[in-house]
Backbone as CSV, one residue per row, in Angstrom:
resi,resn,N_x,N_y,N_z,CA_x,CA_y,CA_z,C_x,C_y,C_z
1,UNK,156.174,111.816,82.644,156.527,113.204,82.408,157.896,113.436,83.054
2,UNK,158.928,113.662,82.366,160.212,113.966,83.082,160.273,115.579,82.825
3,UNK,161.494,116.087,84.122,162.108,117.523,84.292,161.725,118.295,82.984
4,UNK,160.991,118.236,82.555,161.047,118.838,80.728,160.395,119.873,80.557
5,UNK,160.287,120.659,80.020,159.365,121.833,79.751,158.530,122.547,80.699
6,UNK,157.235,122.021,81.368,156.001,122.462,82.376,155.598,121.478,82.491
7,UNK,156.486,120.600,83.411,155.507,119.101,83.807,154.275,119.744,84.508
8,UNK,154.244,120.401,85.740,153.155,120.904,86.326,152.048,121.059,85.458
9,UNK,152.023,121.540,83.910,151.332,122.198,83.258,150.817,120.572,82.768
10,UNK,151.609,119.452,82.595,150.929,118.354,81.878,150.686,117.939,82.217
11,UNK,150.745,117.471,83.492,149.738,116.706,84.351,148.332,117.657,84.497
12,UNK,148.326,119.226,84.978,146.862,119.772,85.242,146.425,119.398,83.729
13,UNK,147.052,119.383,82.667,145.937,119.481,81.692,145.178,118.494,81.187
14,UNK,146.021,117.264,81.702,145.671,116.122,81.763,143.932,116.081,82.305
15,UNK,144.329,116.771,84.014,142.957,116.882,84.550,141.734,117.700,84.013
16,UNK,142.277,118.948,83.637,141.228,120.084,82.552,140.921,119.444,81.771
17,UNK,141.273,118.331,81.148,140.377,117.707,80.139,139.572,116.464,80.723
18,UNK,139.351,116.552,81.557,138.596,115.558,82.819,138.918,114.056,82.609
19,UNK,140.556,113.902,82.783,141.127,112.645,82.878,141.172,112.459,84.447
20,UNK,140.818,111.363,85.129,141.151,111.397,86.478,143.288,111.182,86.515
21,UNK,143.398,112.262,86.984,144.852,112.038,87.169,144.984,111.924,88.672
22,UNK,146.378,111.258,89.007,146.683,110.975,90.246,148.439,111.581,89.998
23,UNK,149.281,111.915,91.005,150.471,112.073,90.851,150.836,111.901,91.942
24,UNK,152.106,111.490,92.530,153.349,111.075,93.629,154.167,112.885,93.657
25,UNK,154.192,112.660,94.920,154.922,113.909,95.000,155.718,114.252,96.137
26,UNK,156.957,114.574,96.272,157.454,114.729,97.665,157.109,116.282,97.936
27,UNK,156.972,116.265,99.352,157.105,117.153,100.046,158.125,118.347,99.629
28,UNK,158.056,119.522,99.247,158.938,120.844,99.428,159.229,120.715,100.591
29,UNK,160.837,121.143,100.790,161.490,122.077,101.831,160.380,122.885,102.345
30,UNK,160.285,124.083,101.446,159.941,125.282,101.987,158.119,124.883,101.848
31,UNK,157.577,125.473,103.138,156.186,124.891,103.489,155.669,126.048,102.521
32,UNK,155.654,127.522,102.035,155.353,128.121,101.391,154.819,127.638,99.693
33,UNK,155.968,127.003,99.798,156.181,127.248,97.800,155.199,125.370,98.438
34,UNK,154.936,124.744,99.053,154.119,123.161,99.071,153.001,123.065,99.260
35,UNK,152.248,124.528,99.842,151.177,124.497,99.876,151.091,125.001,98.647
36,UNK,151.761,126.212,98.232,150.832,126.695,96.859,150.731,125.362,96.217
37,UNK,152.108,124.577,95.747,151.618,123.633,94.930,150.230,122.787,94.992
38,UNK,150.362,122.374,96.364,148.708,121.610,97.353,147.782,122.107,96.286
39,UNK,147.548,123.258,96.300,146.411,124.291,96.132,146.421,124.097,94.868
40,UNK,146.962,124.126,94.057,147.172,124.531,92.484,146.686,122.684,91.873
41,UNK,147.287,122.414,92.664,146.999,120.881,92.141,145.575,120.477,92.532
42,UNK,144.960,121.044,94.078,143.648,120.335,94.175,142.417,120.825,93.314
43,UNK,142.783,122.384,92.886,141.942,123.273,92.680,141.720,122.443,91.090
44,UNK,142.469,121.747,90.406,142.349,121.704,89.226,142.145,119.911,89.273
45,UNK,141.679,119.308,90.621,141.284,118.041,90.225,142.001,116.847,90.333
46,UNK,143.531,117.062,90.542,144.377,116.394,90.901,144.559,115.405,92.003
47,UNK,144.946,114.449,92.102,144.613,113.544,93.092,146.388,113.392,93.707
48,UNK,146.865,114.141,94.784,147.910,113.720,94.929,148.331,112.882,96.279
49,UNK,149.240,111.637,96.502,149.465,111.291,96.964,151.093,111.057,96.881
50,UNK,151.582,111.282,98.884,153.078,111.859,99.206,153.555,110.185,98.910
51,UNK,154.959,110.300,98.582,155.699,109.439,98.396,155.857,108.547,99.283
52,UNK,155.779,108.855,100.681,155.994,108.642,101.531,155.180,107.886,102.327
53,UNK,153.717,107.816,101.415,152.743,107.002,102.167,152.407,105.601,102.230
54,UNK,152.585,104.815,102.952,153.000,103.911,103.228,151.908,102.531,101.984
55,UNK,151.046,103.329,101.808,150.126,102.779,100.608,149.856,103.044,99.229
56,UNK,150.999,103.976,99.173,151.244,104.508,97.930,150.761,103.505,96.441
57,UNK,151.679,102.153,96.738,151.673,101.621,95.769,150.028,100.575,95.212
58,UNK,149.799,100.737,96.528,148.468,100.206,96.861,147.150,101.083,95.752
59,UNK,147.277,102.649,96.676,146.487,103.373,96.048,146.362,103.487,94.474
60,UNK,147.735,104.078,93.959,148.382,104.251,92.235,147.560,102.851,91.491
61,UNK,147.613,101.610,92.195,147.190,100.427,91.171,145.753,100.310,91.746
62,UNK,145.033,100.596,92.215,143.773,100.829,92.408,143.222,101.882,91.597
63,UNK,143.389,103.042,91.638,143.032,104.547,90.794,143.096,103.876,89.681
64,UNK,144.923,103.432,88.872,144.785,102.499,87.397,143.724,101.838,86.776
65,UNK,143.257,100.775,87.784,142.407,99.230,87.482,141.183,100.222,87.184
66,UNK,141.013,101.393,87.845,139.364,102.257,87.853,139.798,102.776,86.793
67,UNK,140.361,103.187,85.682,140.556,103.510,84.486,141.304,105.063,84.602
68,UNK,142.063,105.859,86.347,142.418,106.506,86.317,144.425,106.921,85.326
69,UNK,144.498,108.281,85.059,146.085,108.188,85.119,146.517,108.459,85.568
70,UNK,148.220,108.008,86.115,149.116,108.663,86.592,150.093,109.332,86.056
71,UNK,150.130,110.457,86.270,151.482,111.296,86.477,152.979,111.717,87.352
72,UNK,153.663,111.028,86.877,154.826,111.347,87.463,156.173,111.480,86.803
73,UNK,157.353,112.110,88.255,158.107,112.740,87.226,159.695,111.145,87.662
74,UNK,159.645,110.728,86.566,160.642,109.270,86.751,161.822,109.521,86.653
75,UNK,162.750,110.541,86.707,163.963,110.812,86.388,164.232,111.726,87.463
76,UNK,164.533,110.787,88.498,165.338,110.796,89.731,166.120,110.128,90.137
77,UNK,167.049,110.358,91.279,168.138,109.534,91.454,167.449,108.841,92.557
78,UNK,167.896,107.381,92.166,167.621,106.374,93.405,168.540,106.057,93.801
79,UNK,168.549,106.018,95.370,169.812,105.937,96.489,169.690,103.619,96.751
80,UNK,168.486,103.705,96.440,168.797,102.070,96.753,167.627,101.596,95.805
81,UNK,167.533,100.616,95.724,166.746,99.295,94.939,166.030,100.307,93.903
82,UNK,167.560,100.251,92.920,167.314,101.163,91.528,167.340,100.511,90.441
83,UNK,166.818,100.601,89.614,166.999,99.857,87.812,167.880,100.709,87.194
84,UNK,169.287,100.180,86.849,170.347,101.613,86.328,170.443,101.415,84.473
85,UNK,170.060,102.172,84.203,169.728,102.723,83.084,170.766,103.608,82.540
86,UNK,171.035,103.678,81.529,171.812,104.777,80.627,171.043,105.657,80.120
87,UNK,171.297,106.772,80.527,170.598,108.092,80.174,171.723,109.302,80.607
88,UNK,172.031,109.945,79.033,172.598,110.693,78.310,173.962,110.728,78.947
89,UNK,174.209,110.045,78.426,175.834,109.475,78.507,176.525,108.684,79.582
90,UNK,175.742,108.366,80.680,175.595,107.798,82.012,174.626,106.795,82.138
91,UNK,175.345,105.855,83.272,174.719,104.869,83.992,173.851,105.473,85.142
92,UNK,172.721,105.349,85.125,172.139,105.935,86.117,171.091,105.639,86.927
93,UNK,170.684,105.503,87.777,170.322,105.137,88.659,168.903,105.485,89.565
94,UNK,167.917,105.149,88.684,166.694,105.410,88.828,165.642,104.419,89.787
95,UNK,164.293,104.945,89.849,164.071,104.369,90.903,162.946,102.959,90.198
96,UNK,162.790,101.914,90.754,161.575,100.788,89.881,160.442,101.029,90.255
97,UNK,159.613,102.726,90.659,158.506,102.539,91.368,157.655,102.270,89.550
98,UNK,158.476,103.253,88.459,157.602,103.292,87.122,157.043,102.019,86.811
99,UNK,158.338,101.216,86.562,158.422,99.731,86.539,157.189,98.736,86.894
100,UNK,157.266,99.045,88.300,156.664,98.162,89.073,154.929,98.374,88.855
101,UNK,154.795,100.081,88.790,153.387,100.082,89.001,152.717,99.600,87.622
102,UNK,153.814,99.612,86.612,153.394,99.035,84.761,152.876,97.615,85.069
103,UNK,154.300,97.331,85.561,153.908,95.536,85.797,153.081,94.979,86.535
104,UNK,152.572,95.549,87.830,151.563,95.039,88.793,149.843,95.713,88.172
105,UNK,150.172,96.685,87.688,149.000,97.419,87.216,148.247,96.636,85.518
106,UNK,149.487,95.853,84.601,149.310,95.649,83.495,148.961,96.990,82.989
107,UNK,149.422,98.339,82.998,149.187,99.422,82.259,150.113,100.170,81.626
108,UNK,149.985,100.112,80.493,151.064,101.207,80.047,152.144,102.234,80.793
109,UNK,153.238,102.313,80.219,153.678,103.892,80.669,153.507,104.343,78.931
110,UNK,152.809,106.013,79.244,152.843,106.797,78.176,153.793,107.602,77.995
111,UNK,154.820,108.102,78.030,155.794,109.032,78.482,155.395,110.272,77.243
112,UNK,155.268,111.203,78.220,154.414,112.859,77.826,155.178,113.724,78.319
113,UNK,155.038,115.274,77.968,155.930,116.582,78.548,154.421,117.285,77.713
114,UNK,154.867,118.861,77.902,154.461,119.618,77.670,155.919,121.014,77.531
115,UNK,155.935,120.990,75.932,157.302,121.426,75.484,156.819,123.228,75.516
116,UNK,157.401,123.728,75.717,157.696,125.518,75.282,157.970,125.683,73.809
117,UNK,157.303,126.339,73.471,157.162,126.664,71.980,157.533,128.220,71.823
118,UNK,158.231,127.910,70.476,158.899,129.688,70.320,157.568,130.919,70.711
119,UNK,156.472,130.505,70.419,155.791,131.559,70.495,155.218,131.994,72.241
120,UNK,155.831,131.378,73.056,155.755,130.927,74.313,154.632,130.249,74.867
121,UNK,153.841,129.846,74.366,153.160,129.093,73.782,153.594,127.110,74.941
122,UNK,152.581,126.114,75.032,153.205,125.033,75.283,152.209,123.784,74.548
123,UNK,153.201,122.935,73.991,152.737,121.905,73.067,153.056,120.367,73.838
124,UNK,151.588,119.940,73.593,151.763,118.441,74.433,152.107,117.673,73.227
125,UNK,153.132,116.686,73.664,153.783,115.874,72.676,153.610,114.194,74.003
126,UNK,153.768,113.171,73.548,153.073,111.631,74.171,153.966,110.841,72.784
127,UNK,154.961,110.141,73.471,155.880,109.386,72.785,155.428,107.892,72.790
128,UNK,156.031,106.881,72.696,155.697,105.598,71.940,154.919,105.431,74.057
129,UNK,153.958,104.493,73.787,153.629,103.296,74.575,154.277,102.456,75.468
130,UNK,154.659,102.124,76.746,155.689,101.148,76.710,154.617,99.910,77.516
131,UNK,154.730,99.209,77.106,153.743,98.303,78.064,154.284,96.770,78.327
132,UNK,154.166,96.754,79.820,155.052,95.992,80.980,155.276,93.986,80.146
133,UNK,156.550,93.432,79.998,156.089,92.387,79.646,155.797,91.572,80.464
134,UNK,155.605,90.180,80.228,155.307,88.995,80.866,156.942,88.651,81.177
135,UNK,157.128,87.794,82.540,158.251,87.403,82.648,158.587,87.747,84.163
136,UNK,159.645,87.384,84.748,159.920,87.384,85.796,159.732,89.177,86.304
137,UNK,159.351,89.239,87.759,159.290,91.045,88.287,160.567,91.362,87.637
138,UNK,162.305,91.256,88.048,162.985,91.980,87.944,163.148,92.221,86.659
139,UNK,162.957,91.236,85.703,163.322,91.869,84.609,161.829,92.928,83.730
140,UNK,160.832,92.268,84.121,159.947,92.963,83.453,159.750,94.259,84.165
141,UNK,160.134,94.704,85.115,160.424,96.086,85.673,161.278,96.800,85.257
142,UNK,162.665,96.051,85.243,164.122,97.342,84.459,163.762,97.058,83.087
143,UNK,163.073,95.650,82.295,162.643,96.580,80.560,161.627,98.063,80.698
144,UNK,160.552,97.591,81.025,160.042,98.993,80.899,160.517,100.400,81.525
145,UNK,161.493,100.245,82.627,162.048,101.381,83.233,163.239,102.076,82.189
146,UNK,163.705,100.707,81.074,164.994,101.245,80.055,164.280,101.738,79.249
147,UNK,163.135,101.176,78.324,162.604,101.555,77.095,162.071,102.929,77.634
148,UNK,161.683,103.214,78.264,161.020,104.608,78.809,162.041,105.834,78.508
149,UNK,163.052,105.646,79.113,164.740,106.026,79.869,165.054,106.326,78.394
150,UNK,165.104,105.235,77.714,165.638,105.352,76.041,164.815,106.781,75.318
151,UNK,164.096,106.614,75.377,162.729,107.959,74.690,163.106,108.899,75.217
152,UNK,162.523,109.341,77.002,163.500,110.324,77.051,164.582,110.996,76.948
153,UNK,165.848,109.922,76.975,167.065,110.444,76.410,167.131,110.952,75.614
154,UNK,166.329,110.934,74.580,166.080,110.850,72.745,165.517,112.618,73.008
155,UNK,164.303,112.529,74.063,163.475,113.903,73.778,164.319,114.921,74.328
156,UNK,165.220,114.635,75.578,165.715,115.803,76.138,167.352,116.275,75.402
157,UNK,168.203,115.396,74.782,168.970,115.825,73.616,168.199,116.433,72.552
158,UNK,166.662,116.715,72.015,166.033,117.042,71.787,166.179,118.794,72.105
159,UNK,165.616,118.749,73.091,165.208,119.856,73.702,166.411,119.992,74.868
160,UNK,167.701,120.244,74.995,168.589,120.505,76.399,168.464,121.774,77.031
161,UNK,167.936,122.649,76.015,167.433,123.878,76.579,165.757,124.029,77.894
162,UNK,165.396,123.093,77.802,163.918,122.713,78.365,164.449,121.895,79.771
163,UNK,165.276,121.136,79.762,165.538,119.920,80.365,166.008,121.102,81.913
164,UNK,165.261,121.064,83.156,165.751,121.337,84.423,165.707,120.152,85.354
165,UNK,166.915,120.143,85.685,167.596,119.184,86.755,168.632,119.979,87.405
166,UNK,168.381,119.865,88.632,169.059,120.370,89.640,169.312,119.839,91.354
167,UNK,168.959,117.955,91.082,168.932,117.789,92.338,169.727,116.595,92.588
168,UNK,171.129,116.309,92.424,172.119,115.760,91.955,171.911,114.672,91.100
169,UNK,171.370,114.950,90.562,171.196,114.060,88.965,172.375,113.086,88.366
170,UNK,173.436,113.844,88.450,174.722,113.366,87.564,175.671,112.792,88.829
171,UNK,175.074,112.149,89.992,176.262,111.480,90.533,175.267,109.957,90.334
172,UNK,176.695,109.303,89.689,176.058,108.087,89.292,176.488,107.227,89.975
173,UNK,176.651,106.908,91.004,177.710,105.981,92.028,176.099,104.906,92.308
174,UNK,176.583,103.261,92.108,175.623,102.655,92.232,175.076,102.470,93.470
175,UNK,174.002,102.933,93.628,173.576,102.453,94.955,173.637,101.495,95.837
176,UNK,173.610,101.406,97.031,173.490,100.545,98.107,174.725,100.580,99.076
């Protein structure tokens, strides 16, 4: 699910339809606006775990193998050990957690939004499949992190009116 429309809204609905979802999430600044989220997310079933936890990657491919999904939002800037990708008109510099959890997990990425519709209204749309190949980690991590990257590019020239990013997105200086 990238910056697109009501990610919030596609991951809970994910859960309202009693999918076990799991999602990665950093911490808010403001402790106000992080608990509501807390709340909004547990109340509806959500399984979230902080970025930051040192078993993160552990947990995500465990929940998987149990037939759970994950939700997350992959179109962020990575400051180090990034897969750089071209997305919308830029080299850019994302992070291999998508990658990695495809390839260690053997599970798909589905790449989904939940679009705003004229009638204000929101429509779940689930684009092609991408599923991790065989072959060495680095490369079978930055294919599925590009083919992903590719779709979205596609959906949010799509929709540029939907697309919120606001957290320096467009400095593309390669990491490290």
């Amino acid at each position: 699910v990238p910056h697109l429309g009501n990610w919030e809204l596609a991951g809970l609905g994910l859960s309202i339809l009693q999918f076990p979802v799991m999602t990665i999430f950093r911490a808010q600044k403001n402790r106000l606006v992080d608990g509501y989220l807390a709340r909004l997310r547990s109340r509806r079933g959500l399984i979230c775990v902080d970025r930051d936890d040192p078993h993160v990657l552990r947990k995500v491919v465990r929940h998987l193998r149990h037939g759970g999904v994950l939700a997350i939002l992959p179109d962020v800037r990575a400051r180090t050990d990034a897969v750089v990708v071209p997305f919308l008109g830029a080299e850019s510099p994302v992070p291999r957690g998508m990658g990695t959890i495809a390839r260690i997990s053997g599970k798909p990425v589905l790449p989904a939004f939940a679009i705003r519709t004229r009638d204000g209204r929101h429509q779940w749309r689930m684009l092609n499949p991408v599923w991790p190949e065989d072959g060495d980690r680095d490369s079978a991590t930055a294919s599925v992190t590009r083919s992903v990257f590719a779709q979205l590019d596609a959906v949010v020239r799509r929709y540029p009116d939907q697309y919120f990013w606001f957290n320096r997105r467009w400095i593309h200086e390669r990491p490290g």
